[in-house]
C-alpha positions in Angstrom: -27.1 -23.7 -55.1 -26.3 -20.0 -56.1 -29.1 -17.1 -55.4 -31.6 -16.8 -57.9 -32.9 -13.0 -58.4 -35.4 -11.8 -61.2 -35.3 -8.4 -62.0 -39.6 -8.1 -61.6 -39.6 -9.3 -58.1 -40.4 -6.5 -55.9 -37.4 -7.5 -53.7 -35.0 -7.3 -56.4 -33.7 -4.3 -55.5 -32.7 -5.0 -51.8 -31.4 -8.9 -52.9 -29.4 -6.9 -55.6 -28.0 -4.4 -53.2 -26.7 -7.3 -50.7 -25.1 -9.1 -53.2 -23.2 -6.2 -54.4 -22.2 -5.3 -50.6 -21.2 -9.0 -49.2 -18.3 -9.5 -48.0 -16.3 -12.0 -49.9 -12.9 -11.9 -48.3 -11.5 -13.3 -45.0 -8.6 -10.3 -44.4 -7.3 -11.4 -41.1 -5.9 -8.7 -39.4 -2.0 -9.5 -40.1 -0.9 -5.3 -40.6 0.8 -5.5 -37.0 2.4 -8.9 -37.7 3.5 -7.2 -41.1 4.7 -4.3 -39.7 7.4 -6.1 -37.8 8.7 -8.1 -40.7 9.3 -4.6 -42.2 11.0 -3.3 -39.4 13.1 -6.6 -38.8 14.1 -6.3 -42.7 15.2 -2.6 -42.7 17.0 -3.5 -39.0 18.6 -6.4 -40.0 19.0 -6.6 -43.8 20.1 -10.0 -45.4 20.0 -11.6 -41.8 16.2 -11.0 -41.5 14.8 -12.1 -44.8 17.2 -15.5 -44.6 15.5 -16.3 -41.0 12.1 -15.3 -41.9 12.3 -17.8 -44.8 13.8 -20.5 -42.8 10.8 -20.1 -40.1 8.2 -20.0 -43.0 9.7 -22.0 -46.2 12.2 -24.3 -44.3 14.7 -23.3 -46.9 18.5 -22.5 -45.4 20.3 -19.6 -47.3 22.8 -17.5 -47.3 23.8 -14.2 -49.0 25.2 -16.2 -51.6 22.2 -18.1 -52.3 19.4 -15.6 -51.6 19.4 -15.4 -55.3 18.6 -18.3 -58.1 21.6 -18.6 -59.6 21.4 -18.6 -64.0 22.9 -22.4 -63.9 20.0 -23.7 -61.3 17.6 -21.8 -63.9 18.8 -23.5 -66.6 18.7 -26.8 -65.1 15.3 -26.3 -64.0 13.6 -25.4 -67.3 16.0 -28.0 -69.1 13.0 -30.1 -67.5 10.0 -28.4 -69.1 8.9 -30.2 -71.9 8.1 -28.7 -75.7 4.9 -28.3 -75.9 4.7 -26.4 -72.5 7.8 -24.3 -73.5 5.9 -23.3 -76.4 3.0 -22.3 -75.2 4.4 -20.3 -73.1 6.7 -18.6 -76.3 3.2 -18.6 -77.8 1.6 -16.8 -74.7 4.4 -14.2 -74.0 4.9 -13.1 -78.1 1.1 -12.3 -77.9 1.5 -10.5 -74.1 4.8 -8.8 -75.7 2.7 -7.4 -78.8 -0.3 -6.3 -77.3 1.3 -4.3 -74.8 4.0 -2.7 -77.2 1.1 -1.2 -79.0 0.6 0.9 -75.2 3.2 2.6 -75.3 2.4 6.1 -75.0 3.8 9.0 -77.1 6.1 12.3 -76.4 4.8 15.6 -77.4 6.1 18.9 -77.8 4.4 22.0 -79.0 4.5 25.9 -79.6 1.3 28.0 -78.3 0.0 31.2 -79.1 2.1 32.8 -76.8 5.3 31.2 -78.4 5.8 29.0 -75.4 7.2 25.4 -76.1 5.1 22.8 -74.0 4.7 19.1 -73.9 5.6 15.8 -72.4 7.9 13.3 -72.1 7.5 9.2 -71.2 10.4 7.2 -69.4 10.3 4.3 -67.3 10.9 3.4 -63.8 14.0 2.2 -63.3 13.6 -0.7 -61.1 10.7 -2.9 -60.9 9.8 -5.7 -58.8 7.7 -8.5 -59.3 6.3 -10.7 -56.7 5.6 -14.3 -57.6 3.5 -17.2 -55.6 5.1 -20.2 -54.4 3.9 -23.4 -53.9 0.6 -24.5 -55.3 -0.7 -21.0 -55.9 2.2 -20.3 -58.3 1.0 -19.6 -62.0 4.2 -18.8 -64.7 1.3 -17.0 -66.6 1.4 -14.3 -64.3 5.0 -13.7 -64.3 4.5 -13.1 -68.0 1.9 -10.7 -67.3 3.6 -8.6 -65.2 7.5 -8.8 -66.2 6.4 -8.6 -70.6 4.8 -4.8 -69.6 7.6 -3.4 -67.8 10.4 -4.8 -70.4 8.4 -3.6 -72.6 8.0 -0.4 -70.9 12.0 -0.2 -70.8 12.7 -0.9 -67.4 16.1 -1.3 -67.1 16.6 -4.0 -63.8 13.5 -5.9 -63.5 13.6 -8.2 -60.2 11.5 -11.3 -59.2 10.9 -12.9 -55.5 9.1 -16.5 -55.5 9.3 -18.8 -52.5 10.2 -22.0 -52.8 8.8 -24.2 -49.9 11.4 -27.2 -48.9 13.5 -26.3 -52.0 11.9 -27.0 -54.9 12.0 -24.6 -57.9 9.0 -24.6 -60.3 10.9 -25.1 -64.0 7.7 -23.0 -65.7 7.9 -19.9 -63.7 11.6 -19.9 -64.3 11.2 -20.7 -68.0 8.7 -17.9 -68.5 11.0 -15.6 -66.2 13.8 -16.3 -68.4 11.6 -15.9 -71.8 9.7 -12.2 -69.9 13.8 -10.9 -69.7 13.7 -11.0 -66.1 16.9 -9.9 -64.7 17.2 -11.0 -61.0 15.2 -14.1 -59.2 15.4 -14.6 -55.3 14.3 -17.3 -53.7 12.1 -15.4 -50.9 8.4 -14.6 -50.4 6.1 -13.0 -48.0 5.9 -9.6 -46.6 10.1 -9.9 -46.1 10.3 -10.2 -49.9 7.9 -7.2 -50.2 10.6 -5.4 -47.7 13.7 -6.4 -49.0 12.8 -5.1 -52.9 11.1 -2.2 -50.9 14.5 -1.1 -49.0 16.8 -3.6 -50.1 19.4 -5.3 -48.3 22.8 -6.0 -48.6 22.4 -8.8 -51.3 19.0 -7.3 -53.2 18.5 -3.4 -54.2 15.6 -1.7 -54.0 13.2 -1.3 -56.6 11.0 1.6 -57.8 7.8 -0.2 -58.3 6.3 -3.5 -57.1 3.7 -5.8 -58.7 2.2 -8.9 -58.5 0.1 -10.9 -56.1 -0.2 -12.6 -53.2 -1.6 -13.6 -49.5 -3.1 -11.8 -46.9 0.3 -10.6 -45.9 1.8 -9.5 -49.4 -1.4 -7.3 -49.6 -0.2 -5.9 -46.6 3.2 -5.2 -46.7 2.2 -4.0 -50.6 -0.1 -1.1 -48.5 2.7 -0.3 -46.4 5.9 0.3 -48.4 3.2 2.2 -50.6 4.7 5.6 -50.9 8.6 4.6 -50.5 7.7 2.9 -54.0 4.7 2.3 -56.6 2.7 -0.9 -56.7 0.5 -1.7 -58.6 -3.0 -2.2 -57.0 -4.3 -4.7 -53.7 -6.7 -7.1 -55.1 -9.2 -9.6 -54.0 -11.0 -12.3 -54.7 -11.4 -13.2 -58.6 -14.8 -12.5 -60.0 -16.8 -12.9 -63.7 -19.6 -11.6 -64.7 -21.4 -13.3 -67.9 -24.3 -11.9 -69.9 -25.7 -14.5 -71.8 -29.0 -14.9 -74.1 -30.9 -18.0 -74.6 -28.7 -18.8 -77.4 -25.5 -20.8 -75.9 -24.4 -23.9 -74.5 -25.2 -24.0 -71.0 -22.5 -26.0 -70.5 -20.1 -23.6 -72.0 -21.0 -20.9 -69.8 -21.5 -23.3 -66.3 -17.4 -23.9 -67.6 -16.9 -20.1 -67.9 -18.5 -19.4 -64.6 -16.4 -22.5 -62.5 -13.3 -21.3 -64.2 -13.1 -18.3 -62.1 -14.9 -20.1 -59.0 -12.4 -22.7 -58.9 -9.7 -19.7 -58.1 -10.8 -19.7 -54.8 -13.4 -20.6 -52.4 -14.0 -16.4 -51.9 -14.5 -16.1 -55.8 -17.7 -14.3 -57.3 -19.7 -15.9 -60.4 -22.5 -14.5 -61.7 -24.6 -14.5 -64.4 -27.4 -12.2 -66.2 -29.4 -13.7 -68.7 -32.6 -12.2 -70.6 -34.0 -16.2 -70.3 -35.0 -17.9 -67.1 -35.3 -21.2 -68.1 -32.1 -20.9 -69.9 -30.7 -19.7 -66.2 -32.2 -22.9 -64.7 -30.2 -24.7 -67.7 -27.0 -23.5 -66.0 -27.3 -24.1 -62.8 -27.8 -27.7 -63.6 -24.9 -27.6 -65.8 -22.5 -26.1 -63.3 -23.7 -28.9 -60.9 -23.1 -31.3 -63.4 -19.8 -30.1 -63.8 -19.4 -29.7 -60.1 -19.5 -33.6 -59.8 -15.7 -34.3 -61.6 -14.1 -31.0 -61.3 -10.9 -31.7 -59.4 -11.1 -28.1 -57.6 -14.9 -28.9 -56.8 -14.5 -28.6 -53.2 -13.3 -24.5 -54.1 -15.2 -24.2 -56.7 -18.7 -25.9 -54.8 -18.0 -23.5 -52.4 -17.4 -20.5 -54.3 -21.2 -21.5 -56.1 -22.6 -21.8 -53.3 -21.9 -19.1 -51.0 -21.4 -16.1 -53.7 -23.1 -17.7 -56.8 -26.3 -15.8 -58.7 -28.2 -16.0 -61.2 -29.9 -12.7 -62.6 -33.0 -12.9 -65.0 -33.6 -9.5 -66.3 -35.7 -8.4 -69.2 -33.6 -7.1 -71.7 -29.8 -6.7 -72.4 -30.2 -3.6 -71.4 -31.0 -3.9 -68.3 -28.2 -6.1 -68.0 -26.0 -3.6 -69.2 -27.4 -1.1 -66.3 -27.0 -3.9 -63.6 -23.3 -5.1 -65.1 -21.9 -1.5 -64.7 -23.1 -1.7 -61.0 -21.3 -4.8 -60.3 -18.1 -3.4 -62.5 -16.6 -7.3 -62.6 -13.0 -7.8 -63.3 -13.9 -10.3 -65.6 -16.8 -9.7 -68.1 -18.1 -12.2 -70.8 -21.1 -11.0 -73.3 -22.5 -14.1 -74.8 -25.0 -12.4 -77.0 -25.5 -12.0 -80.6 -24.4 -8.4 -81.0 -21.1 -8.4 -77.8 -19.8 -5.2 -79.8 -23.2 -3.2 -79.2 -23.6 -4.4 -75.6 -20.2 -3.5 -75.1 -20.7 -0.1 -76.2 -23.6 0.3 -73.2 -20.8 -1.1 -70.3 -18.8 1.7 -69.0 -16.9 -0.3 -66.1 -15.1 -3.6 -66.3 -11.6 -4.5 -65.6 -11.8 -7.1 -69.2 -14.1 -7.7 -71.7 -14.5 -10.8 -73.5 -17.0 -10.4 -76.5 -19.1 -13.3 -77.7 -19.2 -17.2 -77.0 -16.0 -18.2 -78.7 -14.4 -15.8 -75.9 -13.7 -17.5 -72.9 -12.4 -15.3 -69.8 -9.8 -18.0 -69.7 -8.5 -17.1 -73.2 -7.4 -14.1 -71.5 -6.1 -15.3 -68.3 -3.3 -17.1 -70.6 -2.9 -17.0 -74.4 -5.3 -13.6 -75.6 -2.9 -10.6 -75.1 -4.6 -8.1 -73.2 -3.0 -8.5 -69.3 -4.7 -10.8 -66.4 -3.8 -8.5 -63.6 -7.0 -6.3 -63.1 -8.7 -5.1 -60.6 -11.6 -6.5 -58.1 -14.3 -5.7 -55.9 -15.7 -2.7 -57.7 -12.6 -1.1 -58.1 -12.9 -0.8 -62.0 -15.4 2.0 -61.5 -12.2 4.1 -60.9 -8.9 2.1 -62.0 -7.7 -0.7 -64.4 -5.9 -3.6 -65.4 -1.8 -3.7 -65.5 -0.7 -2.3 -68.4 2.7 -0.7 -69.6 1.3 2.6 -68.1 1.9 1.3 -64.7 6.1 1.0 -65.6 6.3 4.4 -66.8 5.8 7.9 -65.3 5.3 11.4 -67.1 7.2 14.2 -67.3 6.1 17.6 -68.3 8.1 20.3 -70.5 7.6 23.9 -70.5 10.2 26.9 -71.8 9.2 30.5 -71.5 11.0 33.0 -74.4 11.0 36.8 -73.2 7.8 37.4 -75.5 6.3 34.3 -74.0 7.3 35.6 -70.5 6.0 39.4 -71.1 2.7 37.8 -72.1 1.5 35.6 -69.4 4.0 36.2 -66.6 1.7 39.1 -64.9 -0.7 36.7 -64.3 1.6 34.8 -62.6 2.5 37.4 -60.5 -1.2 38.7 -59.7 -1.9 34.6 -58.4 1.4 34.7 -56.1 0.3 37.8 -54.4 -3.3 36.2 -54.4 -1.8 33.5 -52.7 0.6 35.7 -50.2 4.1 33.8 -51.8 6.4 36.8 -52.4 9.1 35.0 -53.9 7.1 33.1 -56.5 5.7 36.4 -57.5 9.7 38.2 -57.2 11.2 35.4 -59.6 8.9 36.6 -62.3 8.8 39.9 -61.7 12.9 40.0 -61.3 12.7 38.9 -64.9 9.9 40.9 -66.4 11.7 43.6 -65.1 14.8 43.0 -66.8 12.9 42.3 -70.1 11.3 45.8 -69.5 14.3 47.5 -69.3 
């Protein structure tokens, strides 16, 4: 059974404060280990990443087959049948829409000084996306991450995915093919990470990297950091529902497994104004715990991170929801659209009972990649914005220079940096005869 907490129990406060602090996630320490799959790859190229997936995939390449040739993709999704193949076009024109509406706007002004200012958007010019293998291997998220940086205009985007003994998944090649990715590679783990990182022979480098994956991914993601973008480390899924006495408890014990059954580290909680309705639920998700083929994960999940909050008001709810700062967070109240209005940190919202989290995870629009573990306090979920880079614009005339270039010089001296302060004066000085 999950912890029950009430807000008027004079332990509330200390119960509340250990839930929010436990730590969920077994992070073995695998940096050193990583570290020297770097190393090897930037040695030793090609030669490293095909031996590292031998050892770990017991797949055989060569150069030549390093990369997933566009007749084997086509021969995989010729397998995928209709109604899969349009959900997925379903999914990805949604994904594609919502995120076109993201793009962000140049801008170019004069001031009162008769400078010209502004800004300019352009996108990275590689991306790479890395993909699960195996049974954690979800096409969804390669149309989450590849539809934003098309999207976004990136002109070469690549994709690694290991395929254990061989075999190719047809739906994360279909919805590779329908996101416009341009290059797939057969690899995974940290050497993937490395090769898109610094390249090799057969696979150039990219700009950014995305996507997510083990214990050693999350690594080698921290420690090409730097030599190129990525996107954010995150752990353990989590959801977060405020819900009234007014709804099924079976639709919200379904909402709360859906993210437990991610992973046996996953968070589930729920806040509800209505203690008995709380009780309601937790039978329910036992109920539901009985023929759920993931109940072993998902039991597990319940059990050791589970909770159930009765608080007193929505409010208060509110208050205790932007502590937690879920990734995931469902209102199931009769008014989502005020209570939303009170909840300053969550990486998604999902307003009222006919919004299940898993609407978004798939089909909604709004992107699945967010972030965990309190990080939306300070960051959020992938988004166009995380394919594209800002430049700024700035042109001086003579009148422009004459006003605000002795103010220049005055901050270089202030700061002892002769020459900044010389370029501008050279110039004034010419303007001032």
């Amino acid at each position: 059974m999950p912890q029950f907490l009430d807000y008027s129990d004079a332990d509330f406060e200390a119960r509340f404060t250990a839930l929010l602090t436990a730590k969920r996630e077994d992070s073995p320490d695998v940096d050193a280990v990583v570290a020297d799959i770097i190393a090897d790859v930037r040695a030793r190229g090609d030669d490293a990443v095909i031996e590292l997936t031998e050892r770990f995939d017991r797949v055989a390449l060569t150069p030549d087959t390093l990369r997933i040739s566009p007749e084997e993709v086509d021969a995989a999704i010729a397998e995928v049948n209709t109604g899969d193949r349009e959900a997925l076009e379903l999914a990805a024109a949604r994904i594609r829409a919502y995120h076109a509406r993201q793009m962000p706007e140049d801008a170019q002004w004069t001031d009162d000084v008769g400078a010209t200012l502004g800004w300019r958007w352009t996108p990275v010019s590689a991306a790479g996306l890395y993909v699960p293998g195996g049974l954690a291997s979800y096409p969804s998220s390669v149309l989450m991450n590849a539809i934003p940086a098309k999207v976004a205009g990136v002109g070469r985007l690549a994709i690694t995915v290991p395929t254990p003994d061989g075999v190719l998944n047809p739906l994360v090649l279909l919805a590779a093919q329908i996101a416009g990715v341009d290059e797939i590679y057969r690899i995974g783990g940290a050497q993937a990470i490395a090769a898109l990182a610094y390249g090799t022979e057969t696979i150039a480098p990219v700009d950014k990297i995305t996507g997510p994956g083990n214990a050693f991914v999350a690594a080698a993601k921290r420690r090409v950091f730097g030599k190129v973008g990525i996107d954010m480390i995150a752990g353990p899924s989590e959801i977060l529902v405020i819900a009234d006495g007014d709804n099924d408890p079976d639709w919200i014990a379904l909402d709360l497994l859906s993210q437990a059954e991610h992973d046996e580290s996953a968070q589930s909680l729920l806040i509800t104004t209505d203690a008995g309705f709380g009780q309601a639920v937790a039978q329910a998700v036992e109920a539901r715990l009985q023929t759920l083929e993931r109940r072993a994960i998902a039991g597990a999940s319940w059990r050791d991170f589970g909770a159930i909050i009765t608080v007193p008001s929505l409010d208060v709810a509110a208050a205790l929801s932007d502590r937690i700062a879920p990734e995931h967070l469902e209102l199931c109240v009769d008014d989502p659209q005020a209570l939303s209005a009170q909840i300053t940190h969550a990486g998604a919202i999902f307003l009222g009972q006919w919004t299940p989290e898993a609407i978004g995870d798939y089909i909604g629009g709004p992107n699945h990649v967010l972030p965990t573990a309190r990080s939306p306090r300070f960051s959020s979920g992938l988004s166009v914005m995380d394919f594209v880079k800002r430049t700024t614009l700035a042109q001086m005339t003579p009148d422009a220079l004459r006003a605000i270039g002795p103010g220049a010089e005055r901050l270089a001296t202030s700061e002892s940096l002769e020459a900044h302060g010389l370029s501008v004066t050279a110039r004034l000085r010419k303007l001032n005869g």
